[in-house]
N, C-alpha and C positions, 0 to 999 in steps of 0.2 A: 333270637337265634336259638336254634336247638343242639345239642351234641349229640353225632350219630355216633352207635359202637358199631365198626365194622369188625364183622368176624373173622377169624382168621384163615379160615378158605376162601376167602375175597380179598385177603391183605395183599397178596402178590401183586395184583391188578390198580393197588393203593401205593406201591412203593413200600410196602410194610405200614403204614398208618393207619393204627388204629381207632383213631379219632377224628371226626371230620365236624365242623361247626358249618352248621349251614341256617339260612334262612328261610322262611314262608310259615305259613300262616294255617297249614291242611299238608296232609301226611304228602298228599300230591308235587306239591308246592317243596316242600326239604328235600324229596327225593331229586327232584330236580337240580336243585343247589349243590347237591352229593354227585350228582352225574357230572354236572357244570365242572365242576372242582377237580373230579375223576373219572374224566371221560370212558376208561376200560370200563367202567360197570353201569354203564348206558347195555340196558336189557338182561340185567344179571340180578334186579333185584326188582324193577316191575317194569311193565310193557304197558300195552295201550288197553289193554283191558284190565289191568290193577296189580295186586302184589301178585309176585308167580306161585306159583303152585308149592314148591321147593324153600321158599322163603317165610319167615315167620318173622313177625315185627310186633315192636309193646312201645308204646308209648309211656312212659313210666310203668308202671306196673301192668299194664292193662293192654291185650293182645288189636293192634286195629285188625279191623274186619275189611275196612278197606283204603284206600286212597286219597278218601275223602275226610276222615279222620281231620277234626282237629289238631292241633300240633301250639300246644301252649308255649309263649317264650322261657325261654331257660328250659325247655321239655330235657330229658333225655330221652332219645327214640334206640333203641335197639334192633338191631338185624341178626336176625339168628337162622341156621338153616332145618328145615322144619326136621324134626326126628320121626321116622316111623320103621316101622318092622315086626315081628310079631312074634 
């Protein structure tokens, strides 16, 4: 199992929950388990062709690139919304 931090511009769509325990084995794989759990963020954090644009994710320290990402058990995965501006 991994614990996802959801951020708090998606908490609304969680009930306020900030934490969600999900399972699988590949970043693909948890997101799923996240969607399963709370279905409101089915397409708010990746779609069919991977993480959205708007979203930024680390598997412990370390930013996945994509969906396919490994997802160690006990991971913490983090959801953050990507920052840009200039």
């Amino acid at each position: 199992m991994a614990t996802v931090h959801i951020p708090a511009l998606l908490r609304p769509l969680t009930g306020g929950a900030s934490l969600v325990e999900a399972a699988g084995s590949t970043l693909r794989d948890v997101i799923a388990d996240v969607v399963r759990q709370q279905p409101a963020l089915a397409g708010r954090i990746a779609d069919a062709h991977g993480i959205l644009p708007e979203i930024m994710i680390a598997i412990g320290d370390t930013e996945a690139m994509h969906v396919d990402a490994p997802v160690p058990d006990g991971a913490e995965v983090w959801v953050l919304p990507a920052l840009a501006g200039g």
